[in-house]
C-alpha positions in Angstrom: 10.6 7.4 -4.4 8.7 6.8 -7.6 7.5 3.0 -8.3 7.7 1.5 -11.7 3.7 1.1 -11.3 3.6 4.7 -11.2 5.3 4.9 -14.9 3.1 2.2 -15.8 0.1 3.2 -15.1 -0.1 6.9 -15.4 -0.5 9.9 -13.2 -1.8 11.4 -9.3 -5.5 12.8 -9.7 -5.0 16.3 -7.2 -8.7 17.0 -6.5 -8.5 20.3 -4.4 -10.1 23.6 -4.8 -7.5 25.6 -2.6 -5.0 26.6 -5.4 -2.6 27.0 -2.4 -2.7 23.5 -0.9 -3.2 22.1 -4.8 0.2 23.5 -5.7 1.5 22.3 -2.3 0.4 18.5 -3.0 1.8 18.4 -6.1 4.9 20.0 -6.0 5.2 17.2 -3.1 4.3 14.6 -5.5 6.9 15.9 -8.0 9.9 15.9 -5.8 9.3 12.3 -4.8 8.6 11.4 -8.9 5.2 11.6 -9.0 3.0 13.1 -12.4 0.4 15.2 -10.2 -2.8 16.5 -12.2 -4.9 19.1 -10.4 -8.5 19.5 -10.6 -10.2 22.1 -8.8 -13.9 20.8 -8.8 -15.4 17.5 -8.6 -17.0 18.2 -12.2 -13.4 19.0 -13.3 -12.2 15.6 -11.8 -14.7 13.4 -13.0 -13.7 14.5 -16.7 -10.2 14.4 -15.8 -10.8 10.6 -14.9 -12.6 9.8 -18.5 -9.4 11.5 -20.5 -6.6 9.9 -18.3 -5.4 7.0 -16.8 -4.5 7.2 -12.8 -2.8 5.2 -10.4 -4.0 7.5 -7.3 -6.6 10.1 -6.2 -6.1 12.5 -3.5 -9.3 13.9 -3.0 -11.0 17.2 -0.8 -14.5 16.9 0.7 -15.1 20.4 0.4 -15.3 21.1 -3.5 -17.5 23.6 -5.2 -20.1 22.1 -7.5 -20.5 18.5 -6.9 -18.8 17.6 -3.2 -15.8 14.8 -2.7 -18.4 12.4 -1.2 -20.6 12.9 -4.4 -17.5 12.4 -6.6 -15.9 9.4 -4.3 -19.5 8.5 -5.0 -19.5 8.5 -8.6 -16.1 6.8 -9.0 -17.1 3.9 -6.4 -20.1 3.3 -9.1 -19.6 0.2 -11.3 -20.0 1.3 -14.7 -19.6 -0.5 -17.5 -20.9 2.1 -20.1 -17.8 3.0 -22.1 -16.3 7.4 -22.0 -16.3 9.1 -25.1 -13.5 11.9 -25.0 -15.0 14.9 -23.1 -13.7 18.1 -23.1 -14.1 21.0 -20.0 -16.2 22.9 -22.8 -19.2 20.7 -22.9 -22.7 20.8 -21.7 -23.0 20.3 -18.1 -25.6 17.7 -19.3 -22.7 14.9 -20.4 -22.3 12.1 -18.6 -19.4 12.3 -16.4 -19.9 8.6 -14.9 -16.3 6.8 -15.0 -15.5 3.8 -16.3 -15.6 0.6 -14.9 -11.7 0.3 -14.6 -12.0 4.0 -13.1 -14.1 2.8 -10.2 -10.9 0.5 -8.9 -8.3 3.3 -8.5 -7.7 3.5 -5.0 -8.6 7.2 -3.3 -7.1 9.1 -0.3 -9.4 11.5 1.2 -8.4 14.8 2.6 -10.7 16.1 5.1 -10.7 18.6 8.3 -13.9 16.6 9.2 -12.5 14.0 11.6 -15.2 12.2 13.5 -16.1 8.5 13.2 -19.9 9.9 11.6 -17.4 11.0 8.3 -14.8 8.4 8.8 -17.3 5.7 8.7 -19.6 7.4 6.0 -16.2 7.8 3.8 -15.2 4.0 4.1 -18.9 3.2 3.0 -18.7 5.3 0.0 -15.6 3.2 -1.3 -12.1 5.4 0.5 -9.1 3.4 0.7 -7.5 6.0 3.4 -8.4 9.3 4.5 -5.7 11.8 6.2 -6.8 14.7 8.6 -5.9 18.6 7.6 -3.7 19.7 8.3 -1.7 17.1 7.1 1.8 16.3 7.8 4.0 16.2 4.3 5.5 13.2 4.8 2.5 11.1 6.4 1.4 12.0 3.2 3.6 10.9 0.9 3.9 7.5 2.9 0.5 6.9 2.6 1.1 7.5 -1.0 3.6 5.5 -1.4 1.2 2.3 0.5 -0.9 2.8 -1.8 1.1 2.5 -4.8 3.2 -0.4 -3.2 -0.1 -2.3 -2.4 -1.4 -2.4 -5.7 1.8 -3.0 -7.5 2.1 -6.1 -5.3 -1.2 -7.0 -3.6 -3.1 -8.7 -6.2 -0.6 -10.9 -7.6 0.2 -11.9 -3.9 -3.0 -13.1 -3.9 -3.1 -15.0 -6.5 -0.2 -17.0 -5.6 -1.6 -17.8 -2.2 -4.8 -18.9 -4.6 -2.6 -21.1 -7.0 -0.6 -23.0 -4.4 -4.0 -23.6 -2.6 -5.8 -26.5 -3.9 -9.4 -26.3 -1.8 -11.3 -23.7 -4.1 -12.7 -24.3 -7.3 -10.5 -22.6 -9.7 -9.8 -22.7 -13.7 -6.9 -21.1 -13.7 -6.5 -20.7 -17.4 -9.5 -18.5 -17.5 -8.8 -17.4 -13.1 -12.5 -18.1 -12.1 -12.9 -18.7 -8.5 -15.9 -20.4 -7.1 -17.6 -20.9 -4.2 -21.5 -22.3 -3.7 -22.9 -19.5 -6.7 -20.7 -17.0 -6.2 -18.2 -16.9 -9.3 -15.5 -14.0 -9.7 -13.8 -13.2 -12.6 -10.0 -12.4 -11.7 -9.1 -10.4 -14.5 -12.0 -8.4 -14.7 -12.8 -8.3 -11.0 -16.3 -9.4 -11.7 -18.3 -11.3 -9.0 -21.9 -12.5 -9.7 -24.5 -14.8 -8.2 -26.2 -17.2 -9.6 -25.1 -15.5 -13.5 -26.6 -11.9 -11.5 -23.3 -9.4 -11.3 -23.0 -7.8 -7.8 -21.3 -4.6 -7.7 -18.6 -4.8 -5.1 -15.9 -1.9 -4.4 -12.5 -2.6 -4.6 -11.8 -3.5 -1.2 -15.0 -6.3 -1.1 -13.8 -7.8 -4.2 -9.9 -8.3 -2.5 -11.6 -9.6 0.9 -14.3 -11.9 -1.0 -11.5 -13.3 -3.3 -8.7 -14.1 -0.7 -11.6 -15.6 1.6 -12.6 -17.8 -1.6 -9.2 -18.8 -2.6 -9.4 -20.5 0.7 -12.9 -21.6 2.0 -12.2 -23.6 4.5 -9.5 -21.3 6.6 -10.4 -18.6 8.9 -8.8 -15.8 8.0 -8.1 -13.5 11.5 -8.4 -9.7 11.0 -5.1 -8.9 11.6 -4.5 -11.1 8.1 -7.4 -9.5 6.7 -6.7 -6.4 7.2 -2.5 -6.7 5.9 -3.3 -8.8 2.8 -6.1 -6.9 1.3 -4.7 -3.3 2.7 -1.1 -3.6 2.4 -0.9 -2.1 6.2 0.3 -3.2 9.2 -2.8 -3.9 12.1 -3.3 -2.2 14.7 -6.6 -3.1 16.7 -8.8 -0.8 15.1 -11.2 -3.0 13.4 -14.0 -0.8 12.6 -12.9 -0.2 8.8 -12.4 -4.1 8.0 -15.5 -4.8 9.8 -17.7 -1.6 7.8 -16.6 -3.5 4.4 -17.4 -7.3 5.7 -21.0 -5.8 6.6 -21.3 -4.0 3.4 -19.7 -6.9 1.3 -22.3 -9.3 3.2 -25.3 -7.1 2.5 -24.8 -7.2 -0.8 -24.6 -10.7 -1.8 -27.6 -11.5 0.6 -29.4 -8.8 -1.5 -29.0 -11.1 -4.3 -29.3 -14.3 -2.5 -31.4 -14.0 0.8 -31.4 -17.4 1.8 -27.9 -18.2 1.9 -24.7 -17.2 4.2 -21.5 -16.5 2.5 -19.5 -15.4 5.4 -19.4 -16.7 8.6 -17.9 -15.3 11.3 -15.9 -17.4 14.0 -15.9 -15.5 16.8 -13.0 -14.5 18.7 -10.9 -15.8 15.5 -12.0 -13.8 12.3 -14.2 -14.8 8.9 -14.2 -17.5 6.6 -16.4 -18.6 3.6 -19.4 -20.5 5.2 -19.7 -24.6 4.0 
């Protein structure tokens, strides 16, 4: 079914170069209420995502021109350079780097490539979820539909496990969270270190700020894993465990001396006194 975040927020980015299995994917997405855009290259897409606003990206690794990993790439990168309208017809010299607000639309990778080298590369790169061709239609659109529930709902769960929670440092008229020198921004999902911004995915940002609105509870992976993904656990820790790795190598790029994130074992994480 279509989600009122869906007429909100805007349209399905289709990024697939097989005009069979494009059509396929969106005529799927337009019987459950979806707006499906096709793109057929990753230069196409990144353009696409300057002109549009999108709740969802369903992208193919194997795209002519620039690959999915180079555009998952490119729409992971934290940019806060503003788009000028660009139009198909331009140079293949403008800048097709998305917009800071681009980079947090969560993406669904479609790939025949199923081993843990690609799965693991993916969830480095920034994927939300990935599905394995070929795909069953209605895995698909459920996967879809996680997606679009977990971000009409996720953040602002979080926020009212942060504002019932007294133990982190919070101005909630201007929702800063604090903890030691880290400070994020919860309107602008900015995070930065001692006044230095670190770039953080998504994901990080969501793990960081629910471990931060409560610093001194150790948060299992099971909760994790359900709060900032919207799924149900089952076991398989290796993606929350890839993003707690990559979250804590980059605030101890910025900070070498000092642990953020402790992990207590057997239990899960929490922010470290």
């Amino acid at each position: 079914m279509k989600l009122d975040f869906v007429e909100r927020m805007g349209k399905i980015l289709v990024v697939e170069d097989d005009s069979h299995i494009s059509d396929l994917l969106c005529t799927l997405l337009e019987q459950q209420g979806y707006n499906p855009v096709p793109a057929y290259s990753g230069t196409e897409a990144l353009l696409a995502l300057q002109q549009g606003d999108f709740a969802l990206i369903l992208l193919d690794l194997m795209l002519p021109g620039k690959t999915g990993e180079e555009v998952l790439a490119e729409i992971r990168r934290d940019s806060t350079r503003s788009s000028a309208p660009t139009t198909l017809h331009e140079s293949s010299e403008t800048s097709t780097s998305p917009t800071f607000a681009t980079s947090r639309i969560p993406v669904i990778v479609l790939t025949a490539r199923t081993d843990k080298e690609t799965t693991v590369q993916l969830l480095r790169l920034g994927a939300d979820d990935y599905l394995a061709k070929p795909f069953d239609n209605d895995e698909l659109l459920a996967r879809v539909e996680v997606q679009m529930r977990r971000l009409e709902s996720g953040q602002s769960a979080m926020q009212s496990e942060q504002s019932t929670q007294p133990e982190g440092q919070v101005a909630e008229q201007e929702h800063i969270l604090q903890h030691k020198d880290i400070v994020l921004s919860l309107d602008d999902y900015d995070a930065s270190i001692s006044n230095r911004k670190v770039k953080l995915s998504k994901r990080e940002f969501e793990i960081l700020h629910l471990l931060m609105s409560r610093p001194k509870k150790v948060f299992s992976k099971n909760d994790l894993y359900e709060r900032v993904w919207g799924e149900d656990f089952f076991g398989d820790d290796n993606t929350l465990n890839v993003h707690i790795s990559k979250l804590r190598g980059k605030l101890q790029a910025l900070s070498p001396d000092e642990e953020y994130i402790q992990t207590v074992w057997g239990i899960g994480f929490r922010m470290k006194e």
